[in-house]
BAKOLGU-238405 format. One record per residue (C-alpha): x, y, z; residue number from 1. Coordinates in steps of 0.25 Angstrom, whole numbers. Last residue first. Layout:
% residues N
<site xx="X" yy="Y" zz="Z" pos="NUM"/>
...
% end
This chain:
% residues 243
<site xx="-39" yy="-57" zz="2" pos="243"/>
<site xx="-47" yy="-48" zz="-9" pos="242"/>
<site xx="-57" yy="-59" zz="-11" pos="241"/>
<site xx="-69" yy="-55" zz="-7" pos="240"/>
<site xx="-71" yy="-64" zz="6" pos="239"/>
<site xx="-57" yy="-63" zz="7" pos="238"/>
<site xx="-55" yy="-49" zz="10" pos="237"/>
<site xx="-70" yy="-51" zz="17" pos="236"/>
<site xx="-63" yy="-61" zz="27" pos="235"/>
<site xx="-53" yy="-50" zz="30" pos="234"/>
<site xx="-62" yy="-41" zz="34" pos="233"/>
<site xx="-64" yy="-24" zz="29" pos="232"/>
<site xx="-69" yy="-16" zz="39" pos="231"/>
<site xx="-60" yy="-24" zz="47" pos="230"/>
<site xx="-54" yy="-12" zz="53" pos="229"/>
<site xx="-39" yy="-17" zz="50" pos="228"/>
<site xx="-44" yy="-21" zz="35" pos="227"/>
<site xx="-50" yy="-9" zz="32" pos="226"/>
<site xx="-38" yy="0" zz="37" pos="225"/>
<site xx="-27" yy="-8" zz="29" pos="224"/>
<site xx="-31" yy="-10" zz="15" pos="223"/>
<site xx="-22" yy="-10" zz="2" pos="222"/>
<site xx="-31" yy="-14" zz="-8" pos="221"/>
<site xx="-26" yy="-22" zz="-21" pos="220"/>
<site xx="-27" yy="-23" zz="-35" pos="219"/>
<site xx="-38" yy="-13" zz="-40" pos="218"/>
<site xx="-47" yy="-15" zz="-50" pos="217"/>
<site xx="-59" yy="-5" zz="-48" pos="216"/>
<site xx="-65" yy="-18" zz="-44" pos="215"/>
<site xx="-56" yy="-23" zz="-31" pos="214"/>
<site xx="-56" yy="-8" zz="-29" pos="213"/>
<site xx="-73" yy="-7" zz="-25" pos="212"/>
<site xx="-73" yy="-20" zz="-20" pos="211"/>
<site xx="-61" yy="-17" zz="-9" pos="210"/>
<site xx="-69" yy="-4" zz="-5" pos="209"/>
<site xx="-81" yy="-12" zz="-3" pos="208"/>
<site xx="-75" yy="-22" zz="4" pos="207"/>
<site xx="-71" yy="-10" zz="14" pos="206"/>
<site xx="-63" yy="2" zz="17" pos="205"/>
<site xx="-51" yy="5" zz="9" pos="204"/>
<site xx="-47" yy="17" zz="10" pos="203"/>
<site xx="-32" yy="19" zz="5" pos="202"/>
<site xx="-24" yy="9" zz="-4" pos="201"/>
<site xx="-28" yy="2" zz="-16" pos="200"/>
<site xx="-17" yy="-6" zz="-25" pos="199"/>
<site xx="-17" yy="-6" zz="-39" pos="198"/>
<site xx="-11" yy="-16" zz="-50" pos="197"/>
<site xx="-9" yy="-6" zz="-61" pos="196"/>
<site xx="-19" yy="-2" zz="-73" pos="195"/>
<site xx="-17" yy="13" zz="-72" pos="194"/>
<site xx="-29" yy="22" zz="-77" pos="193"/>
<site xx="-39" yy="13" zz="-74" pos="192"/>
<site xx="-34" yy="9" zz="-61" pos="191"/>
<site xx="-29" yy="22" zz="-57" pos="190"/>
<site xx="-45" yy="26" zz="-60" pos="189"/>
<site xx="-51" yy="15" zz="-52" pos="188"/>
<site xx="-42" yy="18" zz="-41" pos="187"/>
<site xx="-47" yy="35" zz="-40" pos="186"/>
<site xx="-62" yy="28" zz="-40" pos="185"/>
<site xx="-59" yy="20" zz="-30" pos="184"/>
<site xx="-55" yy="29" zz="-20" pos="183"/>
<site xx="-54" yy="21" zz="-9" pos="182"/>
<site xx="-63" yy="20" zz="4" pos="181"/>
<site xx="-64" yy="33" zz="15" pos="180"/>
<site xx="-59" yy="23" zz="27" pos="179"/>
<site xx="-48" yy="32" zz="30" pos="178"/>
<site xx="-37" yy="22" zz="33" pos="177"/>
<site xx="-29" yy="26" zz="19" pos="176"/>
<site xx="-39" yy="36" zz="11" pos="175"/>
<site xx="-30" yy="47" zz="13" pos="174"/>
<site xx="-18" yy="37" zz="9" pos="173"/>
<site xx="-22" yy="34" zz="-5" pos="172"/>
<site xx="-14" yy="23" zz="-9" pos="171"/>
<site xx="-15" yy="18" zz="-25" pos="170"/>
<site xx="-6" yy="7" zz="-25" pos="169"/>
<site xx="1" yy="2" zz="-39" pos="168"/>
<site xx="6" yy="-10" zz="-43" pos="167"/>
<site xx="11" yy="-11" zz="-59" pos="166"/>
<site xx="22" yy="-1" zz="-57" pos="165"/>
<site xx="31" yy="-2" zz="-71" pos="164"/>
<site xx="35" yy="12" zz="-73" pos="163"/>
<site xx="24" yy="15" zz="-79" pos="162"/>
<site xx="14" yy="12" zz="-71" pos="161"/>
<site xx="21" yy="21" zz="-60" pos="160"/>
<site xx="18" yy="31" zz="-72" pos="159"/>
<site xx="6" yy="28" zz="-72" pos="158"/>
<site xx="2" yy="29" zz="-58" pos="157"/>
<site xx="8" yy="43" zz="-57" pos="156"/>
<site xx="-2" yy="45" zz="-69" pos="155"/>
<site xx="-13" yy="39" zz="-61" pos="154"/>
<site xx="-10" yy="48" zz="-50" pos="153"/>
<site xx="-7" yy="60" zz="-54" pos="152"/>
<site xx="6" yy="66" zz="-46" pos="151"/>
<site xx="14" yy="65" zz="-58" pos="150"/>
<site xx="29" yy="65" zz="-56" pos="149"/>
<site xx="40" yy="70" zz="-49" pos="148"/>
<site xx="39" yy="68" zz="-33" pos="147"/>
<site xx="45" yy="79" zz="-26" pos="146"/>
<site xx="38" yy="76" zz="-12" pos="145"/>
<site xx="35" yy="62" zz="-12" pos="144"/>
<site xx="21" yy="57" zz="-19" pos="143"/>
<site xx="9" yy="56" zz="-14" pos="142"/>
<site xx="-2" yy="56" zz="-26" pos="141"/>
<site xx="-16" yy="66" zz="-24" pos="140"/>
<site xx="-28" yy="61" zz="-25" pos="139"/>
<site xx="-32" yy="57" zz="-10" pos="138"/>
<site xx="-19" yy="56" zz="-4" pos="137"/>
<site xx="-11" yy="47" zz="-12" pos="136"/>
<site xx="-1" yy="36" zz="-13" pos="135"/>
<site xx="0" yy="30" zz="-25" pos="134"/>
<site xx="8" yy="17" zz="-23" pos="133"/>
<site xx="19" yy="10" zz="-32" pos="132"/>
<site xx="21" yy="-4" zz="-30" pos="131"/>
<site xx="33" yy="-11" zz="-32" pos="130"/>
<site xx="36" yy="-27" zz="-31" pos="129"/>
<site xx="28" yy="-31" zz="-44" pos="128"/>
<site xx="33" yy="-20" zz="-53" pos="127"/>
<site xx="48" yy="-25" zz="-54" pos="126"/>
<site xx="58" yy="-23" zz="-42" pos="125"/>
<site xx="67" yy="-14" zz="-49" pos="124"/>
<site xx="61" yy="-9" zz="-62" pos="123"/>
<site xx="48" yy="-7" zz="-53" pos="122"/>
<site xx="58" yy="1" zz="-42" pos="121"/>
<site xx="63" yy="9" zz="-54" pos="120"/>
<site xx="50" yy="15" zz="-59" pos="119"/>
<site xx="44" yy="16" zz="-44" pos="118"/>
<site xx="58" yy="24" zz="-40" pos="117"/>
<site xx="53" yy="33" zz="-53" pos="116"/>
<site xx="43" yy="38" zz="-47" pos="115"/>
<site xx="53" yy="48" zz="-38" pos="114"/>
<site xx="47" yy="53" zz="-26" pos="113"/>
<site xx="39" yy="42" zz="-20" pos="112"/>
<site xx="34" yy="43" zz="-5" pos="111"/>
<site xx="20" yy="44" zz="-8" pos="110"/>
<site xx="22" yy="38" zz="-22" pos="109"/>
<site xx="22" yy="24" zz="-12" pos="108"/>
<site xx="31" yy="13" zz="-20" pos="107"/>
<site xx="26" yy="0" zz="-13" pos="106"/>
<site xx="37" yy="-11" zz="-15" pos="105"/>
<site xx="31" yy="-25" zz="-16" pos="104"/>
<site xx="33" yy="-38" zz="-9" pos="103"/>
<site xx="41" yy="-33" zz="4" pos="102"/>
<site xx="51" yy="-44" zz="6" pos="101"/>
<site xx="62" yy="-33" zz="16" pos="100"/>
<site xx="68" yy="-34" zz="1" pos="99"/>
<site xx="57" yy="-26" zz="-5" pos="98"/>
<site xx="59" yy="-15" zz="6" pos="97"/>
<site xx="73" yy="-15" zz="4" pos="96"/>
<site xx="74" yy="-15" zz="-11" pos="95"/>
<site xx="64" yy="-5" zz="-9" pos="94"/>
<site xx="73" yy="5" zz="-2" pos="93"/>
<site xx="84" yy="3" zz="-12" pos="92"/>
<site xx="76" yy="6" zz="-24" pos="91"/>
<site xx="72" yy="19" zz="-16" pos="90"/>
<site xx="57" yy="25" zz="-14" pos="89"/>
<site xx="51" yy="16" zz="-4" pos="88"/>
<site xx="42" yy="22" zz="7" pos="87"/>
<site xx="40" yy="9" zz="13" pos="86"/>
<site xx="27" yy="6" zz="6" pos="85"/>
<site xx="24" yy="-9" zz="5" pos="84"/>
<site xx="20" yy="-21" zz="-2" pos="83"/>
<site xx="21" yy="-34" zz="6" pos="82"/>
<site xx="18" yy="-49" zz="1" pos="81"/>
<site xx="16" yy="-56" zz="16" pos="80"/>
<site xx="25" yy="-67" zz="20" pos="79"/>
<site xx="21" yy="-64" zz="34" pos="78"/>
<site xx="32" yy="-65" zz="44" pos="77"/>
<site xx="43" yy="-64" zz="32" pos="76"/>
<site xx="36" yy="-52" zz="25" pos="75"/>
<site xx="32" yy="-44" zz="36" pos="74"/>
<site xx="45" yy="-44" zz="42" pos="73"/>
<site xx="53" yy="-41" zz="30" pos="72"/>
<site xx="43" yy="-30" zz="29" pos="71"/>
<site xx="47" yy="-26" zz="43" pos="70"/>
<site xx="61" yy="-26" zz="40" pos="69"/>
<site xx="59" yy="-14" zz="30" pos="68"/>
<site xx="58" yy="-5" zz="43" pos="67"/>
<site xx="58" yy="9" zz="35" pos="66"/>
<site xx="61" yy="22" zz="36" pos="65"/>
<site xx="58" yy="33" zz="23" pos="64"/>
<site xx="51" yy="43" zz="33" pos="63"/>
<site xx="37" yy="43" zz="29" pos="62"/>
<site xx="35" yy="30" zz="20" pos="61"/>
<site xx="46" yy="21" zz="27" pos="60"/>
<site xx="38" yy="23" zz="42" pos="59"/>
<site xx="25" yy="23" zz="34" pos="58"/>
<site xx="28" yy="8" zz="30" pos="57"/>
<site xx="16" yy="5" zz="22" pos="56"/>
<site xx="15" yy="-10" zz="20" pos="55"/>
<site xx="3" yy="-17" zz="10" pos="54"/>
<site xx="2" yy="-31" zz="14" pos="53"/>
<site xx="0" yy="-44" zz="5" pos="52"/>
<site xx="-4" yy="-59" zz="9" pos="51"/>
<site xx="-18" yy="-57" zz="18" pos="50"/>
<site xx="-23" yy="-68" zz="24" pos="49"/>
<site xx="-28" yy="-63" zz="38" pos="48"/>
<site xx="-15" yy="-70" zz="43" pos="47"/>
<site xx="-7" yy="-61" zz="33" pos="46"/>
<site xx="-14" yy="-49" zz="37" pos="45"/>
<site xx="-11" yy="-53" zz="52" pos="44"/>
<site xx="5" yy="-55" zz="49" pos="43"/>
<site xx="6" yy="-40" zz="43" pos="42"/>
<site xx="0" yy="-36" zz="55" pos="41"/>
<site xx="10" yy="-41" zz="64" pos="40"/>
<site xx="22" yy="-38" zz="55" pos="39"/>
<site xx="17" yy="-23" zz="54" pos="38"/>
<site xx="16" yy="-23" zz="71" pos="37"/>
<site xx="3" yy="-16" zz="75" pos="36"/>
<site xx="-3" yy="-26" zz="81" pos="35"/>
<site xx="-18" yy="-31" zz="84" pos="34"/>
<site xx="-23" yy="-35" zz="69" pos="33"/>
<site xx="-33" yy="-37" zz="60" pos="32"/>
<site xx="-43" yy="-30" zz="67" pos="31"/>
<site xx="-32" yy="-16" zz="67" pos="30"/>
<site xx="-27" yy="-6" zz="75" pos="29"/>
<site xx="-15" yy="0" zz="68" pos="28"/>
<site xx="-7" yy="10" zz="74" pos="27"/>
<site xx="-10" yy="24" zz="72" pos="26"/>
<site xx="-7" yy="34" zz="60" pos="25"/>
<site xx="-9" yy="49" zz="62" pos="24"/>
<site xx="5" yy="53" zz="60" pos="23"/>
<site xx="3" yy="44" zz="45" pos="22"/>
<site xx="-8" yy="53" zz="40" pos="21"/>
<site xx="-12" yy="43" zz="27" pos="20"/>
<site xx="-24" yy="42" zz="28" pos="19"/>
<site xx="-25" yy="32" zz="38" pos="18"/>
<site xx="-16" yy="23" zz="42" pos="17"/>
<site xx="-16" yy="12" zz="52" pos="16"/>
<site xx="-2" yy="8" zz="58" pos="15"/>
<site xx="7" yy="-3" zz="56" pos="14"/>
<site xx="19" yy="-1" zz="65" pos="13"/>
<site xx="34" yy="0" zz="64" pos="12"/>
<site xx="32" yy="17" zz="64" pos="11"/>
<site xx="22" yy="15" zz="53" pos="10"/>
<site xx="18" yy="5" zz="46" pos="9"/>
<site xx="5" yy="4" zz="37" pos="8"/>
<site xx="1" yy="-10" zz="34" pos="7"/>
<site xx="-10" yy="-12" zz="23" pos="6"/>
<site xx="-17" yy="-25" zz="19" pos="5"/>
<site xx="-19" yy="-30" zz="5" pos="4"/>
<site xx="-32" yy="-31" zz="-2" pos="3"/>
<site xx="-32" yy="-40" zz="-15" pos="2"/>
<site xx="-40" yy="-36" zz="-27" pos="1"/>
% end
């Protein structure tokens, strides 16, 4: 298992979320670095050894805007593989976004409407590129208002499965920033009830947490808060081989 660092973007800065209540949201202040500036921190994680980044554009996520440049940015100052949220939910859109040199496509269910954009965006960019992320407040999925389809989240994983999704992110945003740890028990079940490549967001805290999910199975750890506090340090990522 690999942890990847989180960047959350909102109004052209990285801010620090935290349960998902964007108003409330505040400008990063971090260990691992002193600016606010996307490219800026982008360029610590790949100092500190990092080569992948999760990006969350909330700007593109709540009102459909988005500044693609600064993944073109990102990309040729840091060579970094990014996968990002931009609130994509047109073949169009992610053309752009992938063609800004984003690695992977992050299909977010919290501003999807119509699943079938995941079938033909996987038929388009092929499996490897796209990503399709379970957004969730505690149990219940995120989906846009007049979403058809199950709301059950291993069958909605299922059906993603189906239509050739090989990645998938579990994300639940109340647990985002808040310290309360992962429910490992709710991973362990997707995992036994949909074999996928699965990325954890939401909660991590400590080694302990990255223990816990680097057993039940689990692919990758998206991990923002732990890492700025250095509850969780860079030389114990490599220490234990998940950097």
């Amino acid at each position: 298992m690999k942890v990847v660092p989180v960047i959350d973007i909102l109004n052209g800065v990285v801010v620090h979320a935290v349960k998902g209540k964007r108003s409330e949201y505040k400008p990063l202040q971090s260990a691992l670095s002193n600016s606010v500036d996307p490219v800026e921190v982008a360029k610590n994680f790949k100092m500190l050894g990092f080569s992948e980044l999760y990006l969350a554009d909330l700007d593109a996520i709540i009102d459909c805007s988005a500044d693609f440049q600064v993944f073109q940015r990102i990309v040729g100052v840091t060579g970094l593989d990014l996968m990002v949220d931009a609130g994509v939910t047109s073949i169009e859109r992610a053309e752009r976004l992938l063609g800004s040199g984003v690695s992977r496509l992050v299909i977010g269910t919290e501003t999807l409407q119509n699943k079938n954009f995941v079938a033909e965006a996987a038929r388009t960019f092929g499996s490897d590129r796209v990503i399709v992320s379970l957004d969730l407040r505690g149990k219940n999925v995120l989906v846009k208002l007049g979403f058809k389809g199950s709301t059950d989240p291993l069958c909605l994983l299922n059906e993603f499965k189906a239509m050739g999704i090989s990645q998938v992110i579990v994300l639940d945003l109340t647990r985002v920033g808040s310290g309360e740890g992962v429910n490992v028990d709710f991973i362990k079940k997707v995992l036994a009830g949909v074999p996928l490549d699965l990325y954890v967001g939401g909660g991590v805290r400590d080694l302990k947490d990255l223990f816990e999910l680097n057993d039940a199975g689990v692919s990758g750890a998206l991990v923002a808060t732990a890492l700025h506090s250095g509850k969780i340090s860079i030389e114990d990522l490599k220490k234990n081989g998940f950097l």
